[in-house]
C-alpha positions in Angstrom: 160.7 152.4 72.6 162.2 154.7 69.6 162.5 151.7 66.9 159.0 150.1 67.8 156.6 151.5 65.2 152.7 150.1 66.5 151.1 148.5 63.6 148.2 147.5 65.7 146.6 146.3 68.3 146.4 142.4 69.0 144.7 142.6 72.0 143.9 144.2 75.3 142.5 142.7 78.6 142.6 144.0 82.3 146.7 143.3 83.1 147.8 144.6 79.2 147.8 145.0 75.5 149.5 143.1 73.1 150.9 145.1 69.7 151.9 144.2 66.6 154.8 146.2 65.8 157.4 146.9 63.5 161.2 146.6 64.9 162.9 149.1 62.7 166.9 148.2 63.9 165.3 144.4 64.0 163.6 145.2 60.4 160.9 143.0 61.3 157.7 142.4 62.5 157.3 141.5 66.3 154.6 141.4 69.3 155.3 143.7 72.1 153.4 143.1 75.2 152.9 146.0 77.8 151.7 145.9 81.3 148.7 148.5 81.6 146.3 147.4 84.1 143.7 149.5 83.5 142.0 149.0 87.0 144.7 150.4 88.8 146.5 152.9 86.1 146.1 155.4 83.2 148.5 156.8 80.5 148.6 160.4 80.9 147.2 161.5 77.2 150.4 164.7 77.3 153.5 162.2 78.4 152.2 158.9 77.2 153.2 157.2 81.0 151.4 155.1 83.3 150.4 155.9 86.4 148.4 154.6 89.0 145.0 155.9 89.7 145.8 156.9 93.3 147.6 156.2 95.8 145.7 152.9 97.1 146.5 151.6 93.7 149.7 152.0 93.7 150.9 149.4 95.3 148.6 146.9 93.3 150.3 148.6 90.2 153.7 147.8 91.2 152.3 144.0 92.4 151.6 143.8 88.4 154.9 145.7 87.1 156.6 142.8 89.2 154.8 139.9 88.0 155.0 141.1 84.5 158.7 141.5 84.5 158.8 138.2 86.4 156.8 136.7 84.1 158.7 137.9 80.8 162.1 136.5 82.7 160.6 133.1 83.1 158.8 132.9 79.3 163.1 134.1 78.2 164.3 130.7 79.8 162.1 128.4 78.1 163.2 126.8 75.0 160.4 125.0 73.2 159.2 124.7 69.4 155.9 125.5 71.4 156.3 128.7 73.4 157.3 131.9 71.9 161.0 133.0 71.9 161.3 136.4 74.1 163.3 138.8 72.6 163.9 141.8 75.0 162.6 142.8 78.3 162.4 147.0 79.5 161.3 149.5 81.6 160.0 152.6 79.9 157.0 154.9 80.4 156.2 154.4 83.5 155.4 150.8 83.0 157.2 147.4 81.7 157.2 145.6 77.9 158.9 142.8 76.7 159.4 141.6 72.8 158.4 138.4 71.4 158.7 136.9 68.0 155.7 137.7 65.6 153.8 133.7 65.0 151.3 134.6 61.9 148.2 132.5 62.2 145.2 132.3 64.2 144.3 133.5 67.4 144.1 131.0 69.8 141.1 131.6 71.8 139.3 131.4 67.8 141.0 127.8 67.5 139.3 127.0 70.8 136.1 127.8 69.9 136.5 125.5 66.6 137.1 122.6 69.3 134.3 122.9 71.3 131.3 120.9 70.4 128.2 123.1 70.7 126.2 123.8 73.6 123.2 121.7 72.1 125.4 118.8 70.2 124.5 115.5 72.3 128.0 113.7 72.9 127.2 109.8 72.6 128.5 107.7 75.6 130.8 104.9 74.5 129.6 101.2 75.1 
C-alpha cells in the first residue's frame, strides 16, 4: 500500500470504496478498489485495519474478503476493449484491494440516467 497516494474518493457503497490514486513506482494515476463492508467491519481509526464488528460478523466478512478476491481474479482474465484491465491484486490491512487502470470520463450510473426517458415522457407505440 506504500506507493498508493489516495487522491480521492470515487465511490463508496455497502461491499467497498473505490479510490483514485496515484501509483508512485507506476507514476500514474490508477483506481484501487477495497473491500470494506461496512455492515459487517470497521477500520480501527489507530491501525488503519479492518475488522469485523463481532464475532457473528465475522464469518460474513471473510464470505466478502473471498468473493472480492474472487472477483478481482476473474475481472484479471478478461481481455476486452470493454472491461477494465486489472493491474494487481493484495492482501493488506486487514482486508483485500486490487488495482485497475484509471478510464477518465463519466460515471456510468450519470450516463444511465441521460438514457432514461423521464418518468412522465409518454413513449408512442409503433403502428
Amino acid at each position: 500500500m506504500e506507493h498508493y497516494k489516495i487522491l480521492k474518493v470515487l465511490g463508496s457503497g455497502g461491499f467497498g470504496i473505490t479510490y483514485l490514486v496515484r501509483d508512485t513506482m507506476l507514476k500514474r494515476k490508477v483506481v484501487l478498489k477495497e473491500n470494506f463492508p461496512s455492515s459487517y467491519a470497521y477500520r480501527d481509526p489507530f491501525t488503519g485495519r479492518v475488522i469485523p464488528n463481532n464475532e457473528y460478523d465475522a464469518e460474513s466478512f471473510q464470505w466478502t474478503l473471498s468473493n472480492f478476491l474472487n472477483e478481482a481474479r476473474v475481472l484479471a482474465q478478461l481481455d476486452s476493449p470493454g472491461i477494465v484491465r486489472v493491474l494487481s491484486v493484495f492482501e493488506c490491512n486487514g482486508t483485500a484491494y486490487f488495482s485497475m487502470d484509471y478510464v477518465q470520463g463519466l460515471p456510468m450510473d450519470y450516463l444511465g440516467e441521460q438514457q432514461l426517458p423521464a418518468m412522465d415522457t409518454v413513449i408512442p407505440r409503433p403502428s
